[in-house]
C-alpha positions in Angstrom: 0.0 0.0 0.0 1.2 3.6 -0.8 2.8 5.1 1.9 0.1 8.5 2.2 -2.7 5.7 1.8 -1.5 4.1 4.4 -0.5 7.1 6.7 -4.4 8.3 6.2 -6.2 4.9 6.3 -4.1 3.0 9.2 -2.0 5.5 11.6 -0.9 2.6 13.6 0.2 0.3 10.7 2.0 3.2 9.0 3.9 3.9 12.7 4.8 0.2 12.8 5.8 -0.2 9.2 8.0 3.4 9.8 9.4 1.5 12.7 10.6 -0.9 11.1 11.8 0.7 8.5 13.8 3.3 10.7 15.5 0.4 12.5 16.5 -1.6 9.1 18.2 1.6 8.3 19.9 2.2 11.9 21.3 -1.4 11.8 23.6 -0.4 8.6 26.1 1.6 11.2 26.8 3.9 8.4 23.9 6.7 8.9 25.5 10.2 10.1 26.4 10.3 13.7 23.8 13.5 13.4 20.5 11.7 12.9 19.1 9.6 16.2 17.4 6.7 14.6 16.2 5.0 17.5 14.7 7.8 19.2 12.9 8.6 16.3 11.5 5.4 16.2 10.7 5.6 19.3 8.7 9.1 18.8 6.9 7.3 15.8 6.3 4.1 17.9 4.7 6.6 19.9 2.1 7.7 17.4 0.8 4.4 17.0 0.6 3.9 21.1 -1.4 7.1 21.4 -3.9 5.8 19.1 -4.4 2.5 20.5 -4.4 3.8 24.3 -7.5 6.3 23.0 -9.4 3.3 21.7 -9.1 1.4 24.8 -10.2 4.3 26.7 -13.3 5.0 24.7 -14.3 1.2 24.7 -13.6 1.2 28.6 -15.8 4.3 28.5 -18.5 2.6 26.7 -18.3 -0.8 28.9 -18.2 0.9 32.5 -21.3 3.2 31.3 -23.4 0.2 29.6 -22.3 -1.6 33.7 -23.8 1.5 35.0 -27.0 1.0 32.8 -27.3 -2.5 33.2 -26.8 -2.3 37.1 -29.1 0.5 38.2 -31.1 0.7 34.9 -34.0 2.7 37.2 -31.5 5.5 37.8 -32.7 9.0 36.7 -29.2 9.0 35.0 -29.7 6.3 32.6 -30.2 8.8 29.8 -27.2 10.8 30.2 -25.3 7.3 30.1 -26.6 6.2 27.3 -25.9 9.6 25.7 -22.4 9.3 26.7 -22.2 5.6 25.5 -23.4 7.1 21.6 -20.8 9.7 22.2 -18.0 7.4 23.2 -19.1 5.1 20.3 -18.7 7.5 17.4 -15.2 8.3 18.6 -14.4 4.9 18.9 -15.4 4.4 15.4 -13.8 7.7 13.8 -10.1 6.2 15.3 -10.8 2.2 15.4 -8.1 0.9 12.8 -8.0 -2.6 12.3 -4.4 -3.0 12.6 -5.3 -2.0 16.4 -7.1 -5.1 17.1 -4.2 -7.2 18.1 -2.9 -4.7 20.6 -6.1 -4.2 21.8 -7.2 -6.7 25.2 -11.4 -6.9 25.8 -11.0 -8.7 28.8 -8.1 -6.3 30.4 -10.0 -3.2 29.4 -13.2 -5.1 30.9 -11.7 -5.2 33.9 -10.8 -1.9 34.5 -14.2 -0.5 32.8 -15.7 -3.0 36.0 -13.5 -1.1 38.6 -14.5 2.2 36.9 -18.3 1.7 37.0 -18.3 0.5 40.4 -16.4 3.6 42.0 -19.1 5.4 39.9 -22.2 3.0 41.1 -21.0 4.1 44.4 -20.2 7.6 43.9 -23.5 8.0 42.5 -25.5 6.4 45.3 -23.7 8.2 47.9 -25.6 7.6 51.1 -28.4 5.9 49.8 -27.8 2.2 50.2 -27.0 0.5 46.9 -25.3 -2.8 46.5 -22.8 -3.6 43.4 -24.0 -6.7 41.9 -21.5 -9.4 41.1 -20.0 -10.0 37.9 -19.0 -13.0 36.0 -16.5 -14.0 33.0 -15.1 -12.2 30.2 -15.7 -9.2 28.6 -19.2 -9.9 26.9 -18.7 -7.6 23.6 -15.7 -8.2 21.6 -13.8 -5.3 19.9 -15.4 -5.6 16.5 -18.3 -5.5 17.8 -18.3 -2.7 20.1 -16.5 -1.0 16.9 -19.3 -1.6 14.6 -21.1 1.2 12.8 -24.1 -0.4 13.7 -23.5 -0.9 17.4 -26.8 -0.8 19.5 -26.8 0.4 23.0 -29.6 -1.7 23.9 -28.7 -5.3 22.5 -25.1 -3.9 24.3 -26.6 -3.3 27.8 -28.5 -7.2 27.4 -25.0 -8.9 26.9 -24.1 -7.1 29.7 -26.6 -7.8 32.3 -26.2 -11.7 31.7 -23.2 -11.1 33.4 -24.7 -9.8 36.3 -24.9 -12.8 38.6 -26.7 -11.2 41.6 
């Protein structure tokens, strides 16, 4: 693929083929003592990471609010969650790149969306007395599906309350 395709269509591929590239060229020993290959790499590397850690943070977005939903789905804030869901969602979309998918762990990002929605769940609640219910097994919405176009918010929430177990 041509390099400015690539550097439009797949950030992260372009960063790790540029990588690569960078450090072919450094192995030669006869680049100008000038020029600091690695460190470049490292800043392009770098790109790429930056990419990937704002996907996981939108899908851990979108997983602790759908826990929120699915846990208290009475709570007057349910709308404002789900509102936050569709506008974690569309970012997700707009920077989802499917070279990402391999660096990108459902089940680790699960488990810090569940710590995040619980500190919220209880934050939330304040005095009132709430109990977090508990949760079982994996992530329940793998990365291409949570990255779907056609993601729905309710089918989402579903998956996610089978894993309630309380």
């Amino acid at each position: 693929m041509d390099h400015d395709i690539l550097y439009e269509v797949d950030i992260c591929g372009w960063a790790e083929q540029q990588a690569a590239a960078l450090r072919r060229l450094a192995a030669r020993g006869d680049m100008p003592n000038d020029l600091d290959l690695m460190h470049v790499v490292e800043e392009i590397e770098d790109v790429g990471n930056s990419h990937v850690d704002a996907v996981s943070s939108y899908i851990r977005l979108i997983l602790s609010h759908l826990l929120l939903v699915a846990t208290d789905p009475d709570a007057a804030a349910v709308p404002h969650w789900c509102s936050e869901v569709a506008t974690f969602h569309a970012e997700l979309v707009q920077r989802y790149q499917p070279s990402m998918r391999q660096r990108l762990d459902a089940d680790t990002i699960w488990r810090r969306a569940l710590r995040e929605a619980q500190a919220k769940f209880a934050a939330f609640h304040g005095d009132r007395p709430a109990r977090w219910p508990a949760i079982s097994g994996a992530c329940p919405l793998g990365v291409e599906e949570l990255c779907d176009e056609e993601f729905d918010i309710a089918a989402a929430t579903a998956r996610v309350r089978d894993r309630l177990t309380d």
